[in-house]
GUTORGU-911199 format. One record per residue (C-alpha): residue number from 1; x negated, y, z negated; residue in three letters. Coordinates in Angstrom, 1 decimal. Layout:
N
<n = NUM; u = X; v = Y; w = Z; res = ALA>
...
This chain:
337
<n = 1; u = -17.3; v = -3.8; w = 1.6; res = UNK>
<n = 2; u = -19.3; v = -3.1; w = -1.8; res = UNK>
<n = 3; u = -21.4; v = -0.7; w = -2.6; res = UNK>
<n = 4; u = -23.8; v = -2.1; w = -5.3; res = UNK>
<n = 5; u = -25.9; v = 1.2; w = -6.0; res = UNK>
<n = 6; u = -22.5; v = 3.6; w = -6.2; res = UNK>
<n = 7; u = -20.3; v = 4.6; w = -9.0; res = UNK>
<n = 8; u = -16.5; v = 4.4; w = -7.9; res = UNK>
<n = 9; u = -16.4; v = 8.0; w = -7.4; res = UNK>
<n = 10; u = -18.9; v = 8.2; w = -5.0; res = UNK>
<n = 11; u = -18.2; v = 4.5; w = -3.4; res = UNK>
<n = 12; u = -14.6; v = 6.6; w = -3.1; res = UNK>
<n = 13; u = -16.1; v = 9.9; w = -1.2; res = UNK>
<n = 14; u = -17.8; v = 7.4; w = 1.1; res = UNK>
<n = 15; u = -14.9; v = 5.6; w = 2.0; res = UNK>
<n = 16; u = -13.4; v = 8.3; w = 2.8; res = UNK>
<n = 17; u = -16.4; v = 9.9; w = 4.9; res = UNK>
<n = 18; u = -15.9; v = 6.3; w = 6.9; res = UNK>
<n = 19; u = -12.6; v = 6.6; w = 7.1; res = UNK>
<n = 20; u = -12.1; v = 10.0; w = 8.9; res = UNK>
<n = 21; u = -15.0; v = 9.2; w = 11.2; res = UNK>
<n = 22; u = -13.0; v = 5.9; w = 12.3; res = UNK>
<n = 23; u = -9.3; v = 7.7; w = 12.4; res = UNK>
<n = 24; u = -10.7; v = 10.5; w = 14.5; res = UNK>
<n = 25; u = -10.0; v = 13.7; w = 12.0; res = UNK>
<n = 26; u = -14.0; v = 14.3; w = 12.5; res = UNK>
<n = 27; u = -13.7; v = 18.1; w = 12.8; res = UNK>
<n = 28; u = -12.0; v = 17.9; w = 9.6; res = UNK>
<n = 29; u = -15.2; v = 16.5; w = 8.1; res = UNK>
<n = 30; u = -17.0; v = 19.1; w = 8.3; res = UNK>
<n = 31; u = -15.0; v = 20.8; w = 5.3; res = UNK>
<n = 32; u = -15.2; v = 17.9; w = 3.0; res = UNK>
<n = 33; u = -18.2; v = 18.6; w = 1.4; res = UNK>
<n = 34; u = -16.8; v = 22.3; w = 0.0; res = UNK>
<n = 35; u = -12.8; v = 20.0; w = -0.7; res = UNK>
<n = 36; u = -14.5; v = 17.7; w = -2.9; res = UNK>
<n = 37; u = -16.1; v = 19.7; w = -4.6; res = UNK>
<n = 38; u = -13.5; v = 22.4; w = -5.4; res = UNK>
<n = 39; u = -11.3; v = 19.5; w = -6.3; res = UNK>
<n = 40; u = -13.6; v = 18.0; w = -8.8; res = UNK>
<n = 41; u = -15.3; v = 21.3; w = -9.8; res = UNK>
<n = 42; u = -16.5; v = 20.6; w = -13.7; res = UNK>
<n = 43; u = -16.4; v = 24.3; w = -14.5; res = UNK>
<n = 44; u = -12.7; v = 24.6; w = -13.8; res = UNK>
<n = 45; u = -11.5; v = 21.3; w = -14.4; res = UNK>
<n = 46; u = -12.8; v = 21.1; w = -18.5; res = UNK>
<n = 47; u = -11.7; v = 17.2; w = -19.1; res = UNK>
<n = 48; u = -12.7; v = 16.1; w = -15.7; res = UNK>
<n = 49; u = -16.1; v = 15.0; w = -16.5; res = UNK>
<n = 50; u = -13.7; v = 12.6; w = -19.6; res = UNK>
<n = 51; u = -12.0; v = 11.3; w = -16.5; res = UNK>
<n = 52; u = -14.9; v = 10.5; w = -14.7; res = UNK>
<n = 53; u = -16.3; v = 8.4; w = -17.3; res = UNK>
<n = 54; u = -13.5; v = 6.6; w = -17.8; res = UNK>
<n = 55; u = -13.0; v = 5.0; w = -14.4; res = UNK>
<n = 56; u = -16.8; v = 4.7; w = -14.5; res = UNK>
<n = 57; u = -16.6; v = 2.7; w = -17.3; res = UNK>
<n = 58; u = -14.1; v = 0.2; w = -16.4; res = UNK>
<n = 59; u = -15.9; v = -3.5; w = -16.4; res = UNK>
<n = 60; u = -16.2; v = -5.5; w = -13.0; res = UNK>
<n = 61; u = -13.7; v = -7.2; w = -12.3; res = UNK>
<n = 62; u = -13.4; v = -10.8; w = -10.6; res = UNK>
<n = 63; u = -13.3; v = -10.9; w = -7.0; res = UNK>
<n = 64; u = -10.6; v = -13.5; w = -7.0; res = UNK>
<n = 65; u = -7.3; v = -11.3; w = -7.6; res = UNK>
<n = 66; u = -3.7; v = -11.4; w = -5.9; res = UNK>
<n = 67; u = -2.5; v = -7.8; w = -5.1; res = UNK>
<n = 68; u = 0.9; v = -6.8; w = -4.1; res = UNK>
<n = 69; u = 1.6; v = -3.8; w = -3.1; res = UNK>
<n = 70; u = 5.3; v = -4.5; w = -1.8; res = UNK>
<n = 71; u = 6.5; v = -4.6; w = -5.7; res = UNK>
<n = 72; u = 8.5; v = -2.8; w = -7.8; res = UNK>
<n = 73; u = 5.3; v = -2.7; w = -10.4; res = UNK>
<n = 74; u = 2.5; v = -2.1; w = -7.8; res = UNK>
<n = 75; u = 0.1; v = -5.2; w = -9.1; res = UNK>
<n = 76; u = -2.9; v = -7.0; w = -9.7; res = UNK>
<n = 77; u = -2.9; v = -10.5; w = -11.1; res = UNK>
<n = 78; u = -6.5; v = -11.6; w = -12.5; res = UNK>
<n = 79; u = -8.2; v = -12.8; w = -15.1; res = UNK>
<n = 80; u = -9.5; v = -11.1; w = -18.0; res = UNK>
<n = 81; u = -10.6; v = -12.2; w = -21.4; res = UNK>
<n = 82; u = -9.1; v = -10.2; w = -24.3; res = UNK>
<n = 83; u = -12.1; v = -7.6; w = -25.0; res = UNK>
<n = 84; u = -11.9; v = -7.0; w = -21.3; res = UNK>
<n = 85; u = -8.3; v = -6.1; w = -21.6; res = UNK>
<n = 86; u = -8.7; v = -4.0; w = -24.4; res = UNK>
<n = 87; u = -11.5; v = -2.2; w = -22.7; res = UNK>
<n = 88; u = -9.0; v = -1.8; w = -19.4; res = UNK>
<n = 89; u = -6.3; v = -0.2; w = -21.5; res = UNK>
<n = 90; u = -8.6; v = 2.1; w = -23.5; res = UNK>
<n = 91; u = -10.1; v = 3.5; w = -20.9; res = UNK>
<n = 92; u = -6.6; v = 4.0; w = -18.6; res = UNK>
<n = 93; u = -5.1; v = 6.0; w = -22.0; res = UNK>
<n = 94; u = -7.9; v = 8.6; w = -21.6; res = UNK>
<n = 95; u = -6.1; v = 9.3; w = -18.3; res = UNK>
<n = 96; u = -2.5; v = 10.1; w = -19.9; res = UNK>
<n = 97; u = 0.0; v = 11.2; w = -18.9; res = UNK>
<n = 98; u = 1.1; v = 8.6; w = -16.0; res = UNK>
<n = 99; u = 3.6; v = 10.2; w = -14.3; res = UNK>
<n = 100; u = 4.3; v = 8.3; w = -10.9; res = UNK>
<n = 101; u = 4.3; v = 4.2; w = -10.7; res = UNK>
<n = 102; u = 5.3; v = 1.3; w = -12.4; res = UNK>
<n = 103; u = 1.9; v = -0.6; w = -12.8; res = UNK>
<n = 104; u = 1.1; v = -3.8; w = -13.3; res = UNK>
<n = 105; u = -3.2; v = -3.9; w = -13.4; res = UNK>
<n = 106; u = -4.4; v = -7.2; w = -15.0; res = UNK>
<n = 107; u = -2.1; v = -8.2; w = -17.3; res = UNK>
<n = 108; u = -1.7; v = -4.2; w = -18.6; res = UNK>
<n = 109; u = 1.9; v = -2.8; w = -17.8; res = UNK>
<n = 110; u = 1.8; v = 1.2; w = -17.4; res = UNK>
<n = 111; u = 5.4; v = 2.4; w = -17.5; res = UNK>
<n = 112; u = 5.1; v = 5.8; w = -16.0; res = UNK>
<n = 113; u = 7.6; v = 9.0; w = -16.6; res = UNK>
<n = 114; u = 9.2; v = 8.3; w = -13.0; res = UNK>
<n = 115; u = 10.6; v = 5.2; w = -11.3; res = UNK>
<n = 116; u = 9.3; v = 5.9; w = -8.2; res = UNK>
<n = 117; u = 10.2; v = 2.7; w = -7.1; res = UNK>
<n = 118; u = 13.7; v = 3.9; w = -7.7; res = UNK>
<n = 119; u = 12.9; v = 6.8; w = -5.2; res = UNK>
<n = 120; u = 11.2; v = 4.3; w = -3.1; res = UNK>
<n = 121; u = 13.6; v = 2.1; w = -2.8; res = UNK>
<n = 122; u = 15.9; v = 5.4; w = -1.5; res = UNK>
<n = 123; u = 13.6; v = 6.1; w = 1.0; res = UNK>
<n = 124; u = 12.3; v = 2.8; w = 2.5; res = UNK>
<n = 125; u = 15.4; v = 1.5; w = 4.4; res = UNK>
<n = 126; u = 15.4; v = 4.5; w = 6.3; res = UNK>
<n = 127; u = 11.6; v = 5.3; w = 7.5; res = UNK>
<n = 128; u = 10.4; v = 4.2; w = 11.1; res = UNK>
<n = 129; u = 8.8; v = 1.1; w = 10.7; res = UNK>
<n = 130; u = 5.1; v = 2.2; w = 8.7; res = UNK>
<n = 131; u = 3.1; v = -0.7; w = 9.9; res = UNK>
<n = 132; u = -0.3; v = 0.6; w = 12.4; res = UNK>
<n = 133; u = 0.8; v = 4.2; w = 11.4; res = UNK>
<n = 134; u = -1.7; v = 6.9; w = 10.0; res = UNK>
<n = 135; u = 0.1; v = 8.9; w = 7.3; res = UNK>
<n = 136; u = -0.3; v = 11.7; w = 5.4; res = UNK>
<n = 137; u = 1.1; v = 11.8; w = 2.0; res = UNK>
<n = 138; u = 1.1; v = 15.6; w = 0.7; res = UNK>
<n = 139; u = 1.1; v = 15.8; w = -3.4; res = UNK>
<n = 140; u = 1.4; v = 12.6; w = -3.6; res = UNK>
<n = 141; u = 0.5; v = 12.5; w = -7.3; res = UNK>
<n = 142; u = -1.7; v = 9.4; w = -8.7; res = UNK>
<n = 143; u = -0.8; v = 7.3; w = -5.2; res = UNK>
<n = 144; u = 2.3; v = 5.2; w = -6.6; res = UNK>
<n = 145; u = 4.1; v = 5.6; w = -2.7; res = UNK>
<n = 146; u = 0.9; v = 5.4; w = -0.9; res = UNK>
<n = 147; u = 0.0; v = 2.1; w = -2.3; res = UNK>
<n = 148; u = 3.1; v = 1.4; w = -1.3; res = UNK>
<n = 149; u = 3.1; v = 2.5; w = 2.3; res = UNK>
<n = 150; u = 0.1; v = 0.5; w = 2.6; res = UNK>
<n = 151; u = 1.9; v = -2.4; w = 1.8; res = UNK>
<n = 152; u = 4.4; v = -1.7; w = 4.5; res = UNK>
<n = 153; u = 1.2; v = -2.0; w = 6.7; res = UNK>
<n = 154; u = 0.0; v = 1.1; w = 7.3; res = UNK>
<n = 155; u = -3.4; v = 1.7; w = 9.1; res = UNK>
<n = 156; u = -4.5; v = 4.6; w = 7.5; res = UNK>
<n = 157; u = -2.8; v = 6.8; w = 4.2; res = UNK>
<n = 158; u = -4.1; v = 10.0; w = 3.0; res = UNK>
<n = 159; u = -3.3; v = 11.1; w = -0.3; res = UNK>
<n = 160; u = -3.8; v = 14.8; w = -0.9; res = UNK>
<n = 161; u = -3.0; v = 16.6; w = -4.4; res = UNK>
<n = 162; u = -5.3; v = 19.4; w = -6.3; res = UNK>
<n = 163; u = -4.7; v = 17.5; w = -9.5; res = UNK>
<n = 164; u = -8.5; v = 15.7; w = -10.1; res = UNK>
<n = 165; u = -6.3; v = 13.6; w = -13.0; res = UNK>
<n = 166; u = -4.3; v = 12.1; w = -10.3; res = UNK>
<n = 167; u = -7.4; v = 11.6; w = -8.2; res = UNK>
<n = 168; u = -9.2; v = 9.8; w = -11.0; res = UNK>
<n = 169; u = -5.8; v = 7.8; w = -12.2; res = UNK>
<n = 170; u = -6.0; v = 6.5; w = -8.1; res = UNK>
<n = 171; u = -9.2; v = 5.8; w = -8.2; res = UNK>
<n = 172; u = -8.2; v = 3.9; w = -11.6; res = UNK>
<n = 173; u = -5.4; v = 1.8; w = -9.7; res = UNK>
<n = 174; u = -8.2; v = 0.8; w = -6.7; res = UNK>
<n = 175; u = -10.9; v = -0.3; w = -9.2; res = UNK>
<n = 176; u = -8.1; v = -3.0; w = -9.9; res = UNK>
<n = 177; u = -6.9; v = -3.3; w = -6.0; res = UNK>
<n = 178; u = -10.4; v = -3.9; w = -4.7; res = UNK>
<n = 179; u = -12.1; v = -3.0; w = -1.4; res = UNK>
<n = 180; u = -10.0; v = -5.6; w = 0.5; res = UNK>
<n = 181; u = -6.6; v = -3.7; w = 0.2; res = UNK>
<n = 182; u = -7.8; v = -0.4; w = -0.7; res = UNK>
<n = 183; u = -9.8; v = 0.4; w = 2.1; res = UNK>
<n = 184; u = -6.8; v = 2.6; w = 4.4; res = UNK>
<n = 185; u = -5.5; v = 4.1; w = 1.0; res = UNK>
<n = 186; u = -7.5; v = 7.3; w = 0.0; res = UNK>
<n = 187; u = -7.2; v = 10.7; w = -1.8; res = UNK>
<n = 188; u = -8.4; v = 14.0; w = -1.0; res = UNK>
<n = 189; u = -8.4; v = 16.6; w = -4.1; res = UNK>
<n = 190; u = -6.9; v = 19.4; w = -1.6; res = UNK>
<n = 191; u = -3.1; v = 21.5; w = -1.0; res = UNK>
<n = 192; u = -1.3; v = 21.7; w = 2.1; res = UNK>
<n = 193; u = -3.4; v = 24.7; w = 2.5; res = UNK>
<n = 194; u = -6.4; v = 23.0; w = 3.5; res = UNK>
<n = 195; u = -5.8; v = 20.8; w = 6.2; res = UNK>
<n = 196; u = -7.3; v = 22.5; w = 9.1; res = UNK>
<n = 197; u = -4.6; v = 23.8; w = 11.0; res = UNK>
<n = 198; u = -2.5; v = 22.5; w = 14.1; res = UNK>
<n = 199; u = -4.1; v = 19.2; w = 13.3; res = UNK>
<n = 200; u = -1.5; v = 16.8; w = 15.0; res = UNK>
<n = 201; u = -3.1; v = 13.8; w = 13.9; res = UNK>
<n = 202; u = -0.7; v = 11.4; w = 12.0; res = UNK>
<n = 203; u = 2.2; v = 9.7; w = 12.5; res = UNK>
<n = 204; u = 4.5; v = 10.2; w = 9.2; res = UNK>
<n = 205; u = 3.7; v = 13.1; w = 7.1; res = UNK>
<n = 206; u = 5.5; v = 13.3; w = 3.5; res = UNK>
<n = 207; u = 6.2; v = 15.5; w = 1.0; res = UNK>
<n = 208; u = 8.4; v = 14.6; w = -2.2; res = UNK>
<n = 209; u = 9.2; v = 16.9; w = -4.3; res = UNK>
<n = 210; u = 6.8; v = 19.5; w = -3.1; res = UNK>
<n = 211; u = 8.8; v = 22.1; w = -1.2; res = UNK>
<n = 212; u = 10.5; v = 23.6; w = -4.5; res = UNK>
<n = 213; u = 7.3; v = 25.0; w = -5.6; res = UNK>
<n = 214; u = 6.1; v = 26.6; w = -2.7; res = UNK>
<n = 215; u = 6.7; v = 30.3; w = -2.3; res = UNK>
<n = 216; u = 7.6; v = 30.3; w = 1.3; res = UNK>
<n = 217; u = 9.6; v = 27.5; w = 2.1; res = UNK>
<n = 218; u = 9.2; v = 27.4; w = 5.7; res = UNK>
<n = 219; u = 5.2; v = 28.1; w = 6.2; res = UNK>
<n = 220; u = 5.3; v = 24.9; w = 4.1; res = UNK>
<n = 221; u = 7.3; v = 22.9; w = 6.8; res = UNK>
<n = 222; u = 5.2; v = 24.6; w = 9.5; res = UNK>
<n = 223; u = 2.3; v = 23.2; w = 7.8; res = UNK>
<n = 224; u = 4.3; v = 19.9; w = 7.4; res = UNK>
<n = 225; u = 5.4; v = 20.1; w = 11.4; res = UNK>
<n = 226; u = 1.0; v = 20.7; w = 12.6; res = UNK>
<n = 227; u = 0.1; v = 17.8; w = 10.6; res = UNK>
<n = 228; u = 2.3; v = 15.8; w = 12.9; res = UNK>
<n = 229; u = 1.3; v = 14.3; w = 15.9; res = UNK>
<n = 230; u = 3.5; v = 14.5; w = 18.9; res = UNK>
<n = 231; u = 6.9; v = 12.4; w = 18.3; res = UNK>
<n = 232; u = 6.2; v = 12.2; w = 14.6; res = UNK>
<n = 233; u = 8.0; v = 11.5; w = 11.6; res = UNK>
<n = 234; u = 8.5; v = 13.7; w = 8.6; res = UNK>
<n = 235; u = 9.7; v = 12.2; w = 5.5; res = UNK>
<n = 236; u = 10.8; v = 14.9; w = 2.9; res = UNK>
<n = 237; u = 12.5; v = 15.2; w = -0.6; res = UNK>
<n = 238; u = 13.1; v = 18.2; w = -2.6; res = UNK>
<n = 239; u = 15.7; v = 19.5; w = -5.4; res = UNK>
<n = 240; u = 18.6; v = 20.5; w = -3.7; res = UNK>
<n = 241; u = 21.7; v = 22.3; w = -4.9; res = UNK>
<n = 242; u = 25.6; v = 21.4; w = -3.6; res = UNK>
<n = 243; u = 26.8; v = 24.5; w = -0.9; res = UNK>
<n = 244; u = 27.2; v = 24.9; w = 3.1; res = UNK>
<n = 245; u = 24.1; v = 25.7; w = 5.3; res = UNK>
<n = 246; u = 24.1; v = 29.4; w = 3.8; res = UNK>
<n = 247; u = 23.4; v = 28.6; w = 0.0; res = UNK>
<n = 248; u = 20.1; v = 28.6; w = -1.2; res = UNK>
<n = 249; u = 19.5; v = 29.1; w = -5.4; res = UNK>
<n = 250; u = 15.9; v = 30.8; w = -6.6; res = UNK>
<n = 251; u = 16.0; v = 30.1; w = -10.3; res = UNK>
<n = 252; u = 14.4; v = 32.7; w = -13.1; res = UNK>
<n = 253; u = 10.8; v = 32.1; w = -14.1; res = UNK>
<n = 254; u = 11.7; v = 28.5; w = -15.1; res = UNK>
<n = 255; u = 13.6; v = 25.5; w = -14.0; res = UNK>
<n = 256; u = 14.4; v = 22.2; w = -16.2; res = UNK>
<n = 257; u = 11.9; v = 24.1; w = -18.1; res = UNK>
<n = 258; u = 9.2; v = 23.8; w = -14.6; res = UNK>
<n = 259; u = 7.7; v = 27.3; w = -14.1; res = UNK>
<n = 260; u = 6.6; v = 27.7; w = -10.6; res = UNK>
<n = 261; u = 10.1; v = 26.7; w = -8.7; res = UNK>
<n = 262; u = 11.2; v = 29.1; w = -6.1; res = UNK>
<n = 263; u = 14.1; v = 27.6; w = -3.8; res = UNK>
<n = 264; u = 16.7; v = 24.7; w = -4.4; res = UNK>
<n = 265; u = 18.5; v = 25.2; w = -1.0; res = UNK>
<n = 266; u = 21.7; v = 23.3; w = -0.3; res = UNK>
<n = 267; u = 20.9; v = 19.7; w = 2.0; res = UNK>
<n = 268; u = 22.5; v = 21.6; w = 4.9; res = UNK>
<n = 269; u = 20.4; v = 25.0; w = 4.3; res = UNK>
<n = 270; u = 17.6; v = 22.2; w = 4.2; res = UNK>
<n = 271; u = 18.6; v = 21.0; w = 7.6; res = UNK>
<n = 272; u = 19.2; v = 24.0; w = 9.2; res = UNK>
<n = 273; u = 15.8; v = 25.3; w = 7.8; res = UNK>
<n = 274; u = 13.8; v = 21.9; w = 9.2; res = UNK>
<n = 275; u = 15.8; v = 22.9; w = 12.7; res = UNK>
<n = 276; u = 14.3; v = 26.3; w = 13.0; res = UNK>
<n = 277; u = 11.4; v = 25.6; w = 12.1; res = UNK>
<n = 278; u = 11.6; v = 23.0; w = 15.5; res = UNK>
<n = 279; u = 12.2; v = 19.4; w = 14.2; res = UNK>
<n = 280; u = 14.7; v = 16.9; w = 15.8; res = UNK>
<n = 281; u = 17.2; v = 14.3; w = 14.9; res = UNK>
<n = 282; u = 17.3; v = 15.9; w = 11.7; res = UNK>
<n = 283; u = 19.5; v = 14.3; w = 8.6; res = UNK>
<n = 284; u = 20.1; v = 13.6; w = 5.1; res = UNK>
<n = 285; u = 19.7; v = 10.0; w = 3.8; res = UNK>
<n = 286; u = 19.9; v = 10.1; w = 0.2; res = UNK>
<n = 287; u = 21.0; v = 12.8; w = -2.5; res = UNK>
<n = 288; u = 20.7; v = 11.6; w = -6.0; res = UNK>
<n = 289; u = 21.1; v = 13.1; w = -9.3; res = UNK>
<n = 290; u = 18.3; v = 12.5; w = -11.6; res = UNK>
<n = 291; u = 18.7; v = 10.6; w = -14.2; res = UNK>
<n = 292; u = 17.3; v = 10.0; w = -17.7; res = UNK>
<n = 293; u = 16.8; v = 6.5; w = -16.8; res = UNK>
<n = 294; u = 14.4; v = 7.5; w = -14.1; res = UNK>
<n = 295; u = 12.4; v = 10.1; w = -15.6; res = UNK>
<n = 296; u = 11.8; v = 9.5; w = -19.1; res = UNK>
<n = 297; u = 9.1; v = 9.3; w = -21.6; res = UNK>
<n = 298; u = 7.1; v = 6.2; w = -22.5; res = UNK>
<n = 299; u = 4.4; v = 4.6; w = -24.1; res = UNK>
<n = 300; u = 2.0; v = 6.6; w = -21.0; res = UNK>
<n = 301; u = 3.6; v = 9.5; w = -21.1; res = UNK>
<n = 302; u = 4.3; v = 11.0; w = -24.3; res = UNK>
<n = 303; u = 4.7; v = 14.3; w = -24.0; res = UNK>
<n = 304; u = 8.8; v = 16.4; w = -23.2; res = UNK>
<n = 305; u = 10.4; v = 15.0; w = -19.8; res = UNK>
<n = 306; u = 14.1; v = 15.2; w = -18.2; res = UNK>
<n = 307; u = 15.7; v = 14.7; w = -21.8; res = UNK>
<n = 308; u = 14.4; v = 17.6; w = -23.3; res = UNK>
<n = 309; u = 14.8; v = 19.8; w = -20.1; res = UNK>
<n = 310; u = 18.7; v = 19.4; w = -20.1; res = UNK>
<n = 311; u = 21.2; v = 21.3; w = -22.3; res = UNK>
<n = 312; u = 21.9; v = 18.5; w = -25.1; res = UNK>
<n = 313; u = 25.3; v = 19.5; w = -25.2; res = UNK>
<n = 314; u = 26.2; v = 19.1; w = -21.3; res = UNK>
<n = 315; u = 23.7; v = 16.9; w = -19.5; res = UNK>
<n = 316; u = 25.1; v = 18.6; w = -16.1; res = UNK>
<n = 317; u = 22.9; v = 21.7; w = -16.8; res = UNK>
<n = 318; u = 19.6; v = 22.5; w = -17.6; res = UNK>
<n = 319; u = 18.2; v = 24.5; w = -20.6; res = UNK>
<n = 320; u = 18.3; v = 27.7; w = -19.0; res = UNK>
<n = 321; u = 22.3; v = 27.1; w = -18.2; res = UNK>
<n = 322; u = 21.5; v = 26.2; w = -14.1; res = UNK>
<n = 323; u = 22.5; v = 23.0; w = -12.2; res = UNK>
<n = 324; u = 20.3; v = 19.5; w = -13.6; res = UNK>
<n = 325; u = 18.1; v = 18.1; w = -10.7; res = UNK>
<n = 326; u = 19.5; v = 16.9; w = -8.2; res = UNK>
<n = 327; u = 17.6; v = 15.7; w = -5.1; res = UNK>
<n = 328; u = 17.8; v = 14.9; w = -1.6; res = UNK>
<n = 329; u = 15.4; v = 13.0; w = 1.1; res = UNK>
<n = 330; u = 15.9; v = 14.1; w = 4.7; res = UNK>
<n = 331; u = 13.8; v = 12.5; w = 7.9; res = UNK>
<n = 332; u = 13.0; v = 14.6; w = 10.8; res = UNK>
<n = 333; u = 11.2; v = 14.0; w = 14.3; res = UNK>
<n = 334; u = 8.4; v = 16.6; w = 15.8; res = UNK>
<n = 335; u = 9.3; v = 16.9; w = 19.4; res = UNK>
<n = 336; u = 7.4; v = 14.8; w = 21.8; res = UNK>
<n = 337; u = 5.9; v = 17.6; w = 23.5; res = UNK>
């Protein structure tokens, strides 16, 4: 599908018009036109209109391309002469800091702060099979997983996360994917808070590395559980601390130098939260440490990350003297009615 007389940005709004009208979330639609533009609102969001330009600007690209989303490096193999190269790179700077990938995007290689194929790669083995399934991907940053659930064949996948730079940095990456595999990927510039409520309407919700900054824990899984249709799958990773089902740690006004982190429950105070709140067939598939391998600087993303966070003389605790990130992915089942 092209649209010859559209900018990205707006072919993108009308994708995603398209999209909700064919995946039946039509009563969310009418609340779109007041999302987007509180998302991408120019008077609150000063370097948006930089953005914009940015992923307006990027050249056409040849319709002949080999995507692969099932990579480490989520990529796109095509041609491009030298100046077009340049031009690509240029332009994808003015969106620094990358923060979630690896990319690959015509020959340019963006190593991002995370690995999230590392994380990936954690969570993968242990998801229901993705392929047919709608999902709904909550602060899913610049997309890195949701490309990556739609190369597991999912039908439909909703990004949401306020963060327009993310928005414009996925609407970067699908300039490069093209219509052909982009078209059930999207991004809404919208929180938790905003999708209407009790929806019920996809299949696997997740949220990574979410729940840590939300003041009330457990209105966040509720929001989590409505989002899920009946016999649903949630998929969710947080920073956890070691205990028993009773410890939960709040931090002071900062964490690994993050402001806005309330609780680091244990992984059983995680799963006896997610049973309260009324999921099954709860459990714990992966708790990692992070390490400076995965979350690092680089050439796209400049500024402090994990190293500078952690108390140089005892890499087990942050600057503020509290436990280093550790973090944990548990899966969970909404009741089938």
């Amino acid at each position: 599908m092209t649209e010859p007389n559209l900018d990205p940005l707006q072919a993108a709004e009308r994708r995603l018009y398209l999209a909700f009208l064919e995946h039946g979330l039509t009563h969310w639609l009418a609340a779109l036109p007041e999302q987007l533009a509180r998302g991408l609102d120019r008077k609150r969001h000063g370097d948006l209109p930089g953005w914009e330009k940015a992923v307006a600007k990027l050249p056409t690209l040849p319709a002949q391309r080999a995507v692969d989303l099932n990579a480490d490096h989520v990529s796109v193999d095509l041609e491009l002469t030298d100046a077009e190269r340049r031009r690509c790179e240029n332009l994808l700077r003015i969106l620094m800091p990358w923060r979630k990938g690896p990319y690959r995007l015509g020959g340019i290689t963006i190593e991002t702060e995370w690995h999230s194929d590392w994380k990936w790669q954690r969570v993968a083995p242990h998801l229901s099979p993705l392929a047919g399934r709608r999902i709904l991907d909550v602060g899913g940053g610049n997309g890195y997983h949701a490309w990556r659930m739609a190369g597991a064949g999912a039908a439909f996948v909703l990004v949401i996360d306020p963060s327009p730079r993310f928005y414009c940095q996925f609407q970067a990456v699908r300039h490069f994917i093209g219509d052909a595999d982009a078209h059930r990927t999207h991004f809404l510039p919208v929180g938790i808070e905003d999708v209407p409520a009790r929806l019920e309407a996809f299949d696997t919700v997740f949220s990574m590395g979410v729940l840590y900054h939300r003041p009330s824990p457990l209105e966040h899984l509720q929001q989590l559980k409505d989002a899920l249709a009946p016999g649903g799958e949630l998929v969710l990773e947080t920073l956890v601390v070691e205990g028993d089902e009773q410890t939960v740690f709040m931090p002071g006004e900062r964490y690994a130098s993050m402001p806005n982190v309330y609780f680091l429950p244990s992984s059983r105070a995680l799963i006896h939260w997610l049973e309260r709140v009324g999921f099954d067939d709860v459990r714990c598939v992966d708790e990692t440490v992070t390490t400076l391998d995965e979350q690092r600087t680089t050439d796209w993303m400049t500024f402090h990350s994990l190293a500078d966070f952690l108390d140089p003389e005892d890499r087990t605790r942050t600057i503020e003297g509290y436990p280093a990130p550790r973090r944990a992915t548990l899966i969970a089942s909404k009741p089938d009615r």
